[in-house]
N, C-alpha and C positions, 0 to 999 in steps of 0.2 A: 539815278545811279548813286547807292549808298557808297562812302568813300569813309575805310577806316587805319587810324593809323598804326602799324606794327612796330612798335618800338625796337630798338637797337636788341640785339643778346650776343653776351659773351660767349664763347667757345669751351664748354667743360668737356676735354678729353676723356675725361674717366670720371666714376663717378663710388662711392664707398658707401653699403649698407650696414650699419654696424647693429640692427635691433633684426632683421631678416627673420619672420616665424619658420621658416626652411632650413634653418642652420639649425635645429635641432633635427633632422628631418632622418630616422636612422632605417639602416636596413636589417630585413627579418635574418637569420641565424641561415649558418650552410645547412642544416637539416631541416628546417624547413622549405628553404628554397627545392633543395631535390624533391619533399614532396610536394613541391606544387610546381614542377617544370609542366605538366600536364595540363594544369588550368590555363585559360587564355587571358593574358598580359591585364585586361581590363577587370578579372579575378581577381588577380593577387597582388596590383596596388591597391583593394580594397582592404584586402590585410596586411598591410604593411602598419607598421604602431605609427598614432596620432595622421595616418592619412585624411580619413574623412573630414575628423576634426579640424585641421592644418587646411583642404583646401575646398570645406565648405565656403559657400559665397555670402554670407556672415562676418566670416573672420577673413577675410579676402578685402570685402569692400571697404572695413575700416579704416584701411591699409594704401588705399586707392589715391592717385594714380602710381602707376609703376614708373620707375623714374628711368630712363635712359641715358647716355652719354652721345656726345657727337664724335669720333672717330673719323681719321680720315685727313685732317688739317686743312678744312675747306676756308675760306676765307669769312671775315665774323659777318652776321647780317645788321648793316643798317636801318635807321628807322624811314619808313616809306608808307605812304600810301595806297590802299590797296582796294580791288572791289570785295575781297574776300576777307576772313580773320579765322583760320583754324585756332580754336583752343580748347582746349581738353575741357569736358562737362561733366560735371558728377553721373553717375549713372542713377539718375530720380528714377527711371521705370524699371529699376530691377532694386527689389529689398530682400528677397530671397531664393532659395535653390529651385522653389518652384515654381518660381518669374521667370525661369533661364529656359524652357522647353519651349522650342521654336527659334532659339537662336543662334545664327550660325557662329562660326569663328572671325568674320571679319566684323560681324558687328560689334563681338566681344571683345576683339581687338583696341576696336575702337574706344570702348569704355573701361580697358585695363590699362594702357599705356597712356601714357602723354607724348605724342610725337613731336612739340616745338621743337626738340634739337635737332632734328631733321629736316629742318627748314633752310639752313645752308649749306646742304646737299644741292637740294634742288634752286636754290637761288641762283646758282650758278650758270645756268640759264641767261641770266640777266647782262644784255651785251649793246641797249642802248637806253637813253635815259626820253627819246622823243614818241609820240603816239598818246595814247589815253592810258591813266592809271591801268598799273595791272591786275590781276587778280593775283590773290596768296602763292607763291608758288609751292609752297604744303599743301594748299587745298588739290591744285590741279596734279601733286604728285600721289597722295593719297584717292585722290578719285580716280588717277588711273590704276592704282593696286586693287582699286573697287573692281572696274572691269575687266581687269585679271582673273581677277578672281572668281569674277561670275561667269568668264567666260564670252564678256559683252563686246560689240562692235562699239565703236565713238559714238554713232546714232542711239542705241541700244541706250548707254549711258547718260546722253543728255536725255532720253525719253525717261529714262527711269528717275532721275533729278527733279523731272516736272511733274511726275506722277502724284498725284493728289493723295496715294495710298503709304508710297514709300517715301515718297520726296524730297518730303518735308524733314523727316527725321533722317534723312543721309543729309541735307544741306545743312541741317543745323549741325550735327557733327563735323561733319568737312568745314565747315564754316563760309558755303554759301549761302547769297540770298537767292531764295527761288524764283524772282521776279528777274534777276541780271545774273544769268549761270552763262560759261563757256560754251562754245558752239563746238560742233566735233572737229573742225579743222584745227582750233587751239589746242585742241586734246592730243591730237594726230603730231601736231608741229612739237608740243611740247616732248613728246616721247622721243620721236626725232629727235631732239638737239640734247636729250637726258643720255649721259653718256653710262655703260653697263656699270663703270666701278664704281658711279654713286652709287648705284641699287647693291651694290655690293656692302659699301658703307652701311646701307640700310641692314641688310642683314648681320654684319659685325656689332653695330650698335645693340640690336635687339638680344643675339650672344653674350654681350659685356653685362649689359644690363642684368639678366637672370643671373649672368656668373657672380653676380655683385650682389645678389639676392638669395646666392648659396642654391638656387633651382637647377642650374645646368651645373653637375659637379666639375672641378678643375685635378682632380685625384681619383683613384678609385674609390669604388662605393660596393665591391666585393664583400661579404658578409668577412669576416677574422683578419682581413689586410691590415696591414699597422697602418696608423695617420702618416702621411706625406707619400703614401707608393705612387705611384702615377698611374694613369686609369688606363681601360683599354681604347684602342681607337680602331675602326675595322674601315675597309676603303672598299669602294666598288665602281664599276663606269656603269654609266646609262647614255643609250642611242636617241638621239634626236632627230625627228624628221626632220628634210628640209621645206621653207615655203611650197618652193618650186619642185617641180618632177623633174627629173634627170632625165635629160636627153643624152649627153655622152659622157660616158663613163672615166673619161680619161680627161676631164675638163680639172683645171687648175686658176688660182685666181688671174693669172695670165690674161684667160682667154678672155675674164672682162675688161683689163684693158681698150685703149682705142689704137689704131692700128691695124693698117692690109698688111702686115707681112709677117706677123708673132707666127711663132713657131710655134706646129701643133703638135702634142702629144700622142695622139692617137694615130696620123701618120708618120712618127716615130717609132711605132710598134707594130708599123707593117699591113694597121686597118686602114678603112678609107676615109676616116677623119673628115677636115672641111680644110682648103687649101686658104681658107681666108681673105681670098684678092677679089671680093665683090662689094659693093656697096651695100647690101644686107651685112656685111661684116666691119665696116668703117667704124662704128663706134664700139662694137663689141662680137666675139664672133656668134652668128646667129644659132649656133648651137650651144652656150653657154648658159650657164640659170644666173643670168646677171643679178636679180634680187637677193641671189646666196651664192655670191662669191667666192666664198670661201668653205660653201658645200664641197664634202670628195664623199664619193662612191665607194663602199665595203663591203667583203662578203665575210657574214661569221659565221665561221664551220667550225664543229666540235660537239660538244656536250659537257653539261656540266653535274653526269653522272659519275660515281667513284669509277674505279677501272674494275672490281669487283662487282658486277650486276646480275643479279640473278635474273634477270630481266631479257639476259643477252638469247636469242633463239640461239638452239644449237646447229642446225642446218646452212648450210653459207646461202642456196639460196633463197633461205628466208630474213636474212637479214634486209634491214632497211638500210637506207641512203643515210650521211648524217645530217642529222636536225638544221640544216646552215638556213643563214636567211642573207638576203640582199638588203642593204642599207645607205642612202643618198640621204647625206646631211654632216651629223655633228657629234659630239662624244663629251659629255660633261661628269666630271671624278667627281666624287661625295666624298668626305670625311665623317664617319658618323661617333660619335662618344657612346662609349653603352656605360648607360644608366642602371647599373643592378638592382638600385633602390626601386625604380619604379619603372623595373622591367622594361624600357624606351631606349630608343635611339636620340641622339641627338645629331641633325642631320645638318655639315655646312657644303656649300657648293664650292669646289675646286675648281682647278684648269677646263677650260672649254675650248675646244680646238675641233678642226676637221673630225672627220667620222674613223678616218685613215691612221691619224697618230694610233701610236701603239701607246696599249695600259702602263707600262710600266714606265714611259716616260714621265710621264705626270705626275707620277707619286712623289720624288721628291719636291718639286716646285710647288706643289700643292701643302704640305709637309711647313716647308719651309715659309710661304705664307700663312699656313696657321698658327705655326710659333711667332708669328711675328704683331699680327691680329688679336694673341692672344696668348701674351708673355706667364702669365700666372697657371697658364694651364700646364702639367706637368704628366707627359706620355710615359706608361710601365709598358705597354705591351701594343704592338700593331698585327690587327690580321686581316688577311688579305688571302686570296685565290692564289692558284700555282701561277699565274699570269705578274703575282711580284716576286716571284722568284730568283730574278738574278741578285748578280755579285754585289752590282752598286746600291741596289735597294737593300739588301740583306747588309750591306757594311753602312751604309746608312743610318740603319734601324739600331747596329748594337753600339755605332761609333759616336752620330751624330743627336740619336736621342737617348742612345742607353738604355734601350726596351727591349721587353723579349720578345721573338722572331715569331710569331705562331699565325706561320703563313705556308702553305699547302706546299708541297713539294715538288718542286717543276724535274719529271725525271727526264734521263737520256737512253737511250738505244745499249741494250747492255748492261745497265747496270744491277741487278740480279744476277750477274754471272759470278757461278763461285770465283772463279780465278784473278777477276777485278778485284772483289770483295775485299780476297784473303791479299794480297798486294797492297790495296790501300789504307788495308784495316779499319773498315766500316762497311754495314751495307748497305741494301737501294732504299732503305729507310732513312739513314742517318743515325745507326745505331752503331757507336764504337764496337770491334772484336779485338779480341786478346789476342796474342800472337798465333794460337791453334785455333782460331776460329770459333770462339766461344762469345755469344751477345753476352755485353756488360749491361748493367743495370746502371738505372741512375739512380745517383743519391742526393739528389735537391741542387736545386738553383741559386746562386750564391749573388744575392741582389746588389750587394756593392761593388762586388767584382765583373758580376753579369758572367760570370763563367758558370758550367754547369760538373759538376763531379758523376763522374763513372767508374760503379763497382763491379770485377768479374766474382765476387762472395764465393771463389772456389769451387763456381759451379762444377768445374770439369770432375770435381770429387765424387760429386750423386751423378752423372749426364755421361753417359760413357761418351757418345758420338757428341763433334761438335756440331752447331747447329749450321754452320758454315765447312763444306769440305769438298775436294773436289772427288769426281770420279770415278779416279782409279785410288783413291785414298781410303786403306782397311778398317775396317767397322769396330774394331774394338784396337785400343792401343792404352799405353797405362801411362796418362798425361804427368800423374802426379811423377813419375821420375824423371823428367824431360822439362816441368815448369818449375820456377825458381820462387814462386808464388803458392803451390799446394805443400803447405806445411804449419802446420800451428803457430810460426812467427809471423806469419803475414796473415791474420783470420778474416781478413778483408781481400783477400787476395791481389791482383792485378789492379791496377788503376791510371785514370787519364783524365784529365781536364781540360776542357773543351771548353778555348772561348770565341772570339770572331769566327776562326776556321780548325780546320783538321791540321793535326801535322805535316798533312803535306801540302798545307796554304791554299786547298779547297775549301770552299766556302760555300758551294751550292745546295749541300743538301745538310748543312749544320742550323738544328734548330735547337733554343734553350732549352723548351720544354717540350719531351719526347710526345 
């Protein structure tokens, strides 16, 4: 047993690149990008100015390693004995762009960054000082992101370690020796007591880093946006399977409890549930997915086609059922940055909960962990599905970050009725009307104030009929003597400024940018 010692490392929170070849890194013009909305993403960062040049593996590797910060306020790591030693290695087998075909992303991974500061993430593990030295615990965290990534069992992993093909060169990286590697139960145990917000840490770190490298933009990167706007962010949920298959639909993490007499849910609601007084039910009740606890049961109906389809049959019955599917598990929110430079996403993982929470809970706590994760980034604009449409995400958005709202419109029953319309003076759009029922136009978005200006331009002078009216209301009328606006002192006509909400402190369907 080799035994090497890991010296002590201080804790750098944050880390500052002031030479970054990415901070020149600009985006092509608004007329070019229209013409190339057509080409596919991996097209037209090929023309973007100084791409290829910037991130051939040449001028990449001189550069090498990528540095990272530690994130998270883990506790410092002391110097110990180990059977392992992760440390970052020059990349000697790769000298050029046509050394890189055959290699995936985690190898690349491996030879881009220096993960030691991530080694008091996973230290933390460490809960007693008796037994045999241990191995790295960088080593055994990064060999488990290996078999993550591959997709590998614990067994799978240690074979692949010992493999005469591959083995050698994942141990030398991970900073095993290949004579004394981890058995799969250490693997298995370690993930166990790995708790999710280090891996979370790990992901923030890898964020700061590129943001500290000018890679991941912290502002827009919109072609003619002035320097300091704040960039876009767009949100979305994704359904996770659970382990386990769902046996009852109405299980909650209750039912894993221990305990004959928890109250059931499902005979609560009138089915025949499980009365729980058997000894099959003493530690947990035997209908329960005890390995996901915290699984609930969904069904998602709807579609996420406009309400305009030309798709729609016209016969009722040839219409279809709608698209819904059943889902036993979990629901995890993404925050993604868009990248205009180089047409990407940049994707972080949000709130993870039951299957059951609804979308638009999450959005602010998600929100608010990212601003927190990552102070220098600076939000202009969120968009999101009509699923974030309420009041408290929409006053969120203009109060709490000061961005514009350009998030789908959650409508209600009704609202295309003239009679609403012309009452509330807006309509199922969220377009201001003048008091005869005339659409105002907008006249630009006023970014400091985050209010948004609306012009009626005297339409009612050329437009005989308003475009809003009810009924029984006569098709020609002569507005100009009845509004106090159609006359040459006002050539601007009618006007209204719309900011949080509408004058009458609705908020629902008020969006910055029409």
């Amino acid at each position: 047993m080799k035994l090497s010692l890991i010296p002590a490392m201080a804790i750098v929170p944050a880390i500052e690149i002031k030479d970054s070849p990415f901070q020149g890194l600009a985006s092509c013009s608004r007329a070019e990008m229209a013409e190339r909305r057509e080409l596919p993403a991996a097209e037209r960062r090929l023309l973007v100015p100084d791409f290829v040049k910037l991130f051939r593996w040449e001028a990449i590797r001189s550069r090498l390693p990528i540095k990272l910060p530690t994130p998270g306020n883990p506790p410092a790591w002391d110097d110990r004995l180990c059977r392992s030693y992760y440390r970052w290695l020059p990349p000697e087998d790769m000298q050029s762009n046509a050394e890189l075909v055959g290699w995936d992303d985690f190898d690349m991974m491996l030879r881009l960054f220096d993960f030691t500061p991530w080694r008091p993430f996973f230290a933390w593990r460490f809960k007693s000082q008796y037994g045999p030295p241990p191995f790295d615990p960088l080593s055994i965290g990064l060999a488990s992101f290996l078999a993550l990534d591959r997709d590998w069992d614990w067994a799978t992993l240690v074979r692949e370690l010992h493999s005469p093909e591959r083995g050698q060169g994942y141990c030398q990286r991970l900073g095993f020796e290949q004579d004394d590697l981890p058995t799969p139960s250490t693997f298995r145990m370690a993930l166990r007591n790995t708790d999710l917000a280090w891996f979370n840490h790990c992901q923030t770190s890898l964020a700061q880093g590129l943001m500290a490298y000018n890679l991941i933009p912290t502002q827009s990167t919109f072609p003619g946006d002035p320097p300091g706007r704040g960039g876009s962010i767009s949100t979305d949920c994704q359904l996770i399977a659970a382990r386990s298959h769902m046996i009852c639909r109405y299980q909650t993490p209750q039912c894993c409890q221990p305990g004959p007499k928890r109250l059931c849910p499902a005979r609560e609601d009138s089915k025949d549930g499980c009365p729980c007084d058997t000894d099959a039910c003493r530690k947990h009740c035997q209908y329960a997915t005890f390995l996901d606890p915290d699984g609930a049961y969904v069904y998602c109906s709807g579609s996420n086609q406009p309400k305009a389809n030309p798709n729609q049959p016209t016969q009722p019955q040839d219409k279809k059922p709608s698209p819904g599917k059943h889902h036993f598990g979990y629901k995890s929110k993404s925050f993604n940055i868009v990248d205009d430079r180089l047409s990407m996403l940049w994707s972080f993982t949000g709130p993870f909960t039951p299957a059951n929470r609804n979308d638009h809970l999450l959005t602010i706590p998600g929100f608010d962990a990212l601003r927190l994760n990552f102070p220098s980034l600076k939000i202009g604009e969120v968009l999101g599905d009509a699923g974030e449409g309420y009041d408290d995400i929409l006053r969120y958005v203009h109060d709490d970050l000061q961005a514009s709202r350009t998030i789908r419109l959650r409508y209600h029953e009704g609202d295309d009725a003239a009679l609403t319309c012309l009452k509330r003076n807006y309509d199922a759009h969220g377009t201001p009307l003048c008091p005869l029922g005339y659409r105002l136009a907008s006249n630009g978005h006023d970014y400091q104030r985050n209010t948004t200006k609306w012009l009626c331009h005297q339409k009612c002078l050329h437009q005989a009929a308003p475009d809003i009216r009810l009924p029984d209301q006569p098709q020609t009328q002569l507005p100009q003597q009845t509004c106090a606006f159609a006359d040459p002192a006002h050539p601007l006509g009618f006007s209204i400024t719309v900011g949080l909400d509408f004058p009458d402190g609705s908020i629902r369907l008020v969006r910055d940018i029409p």
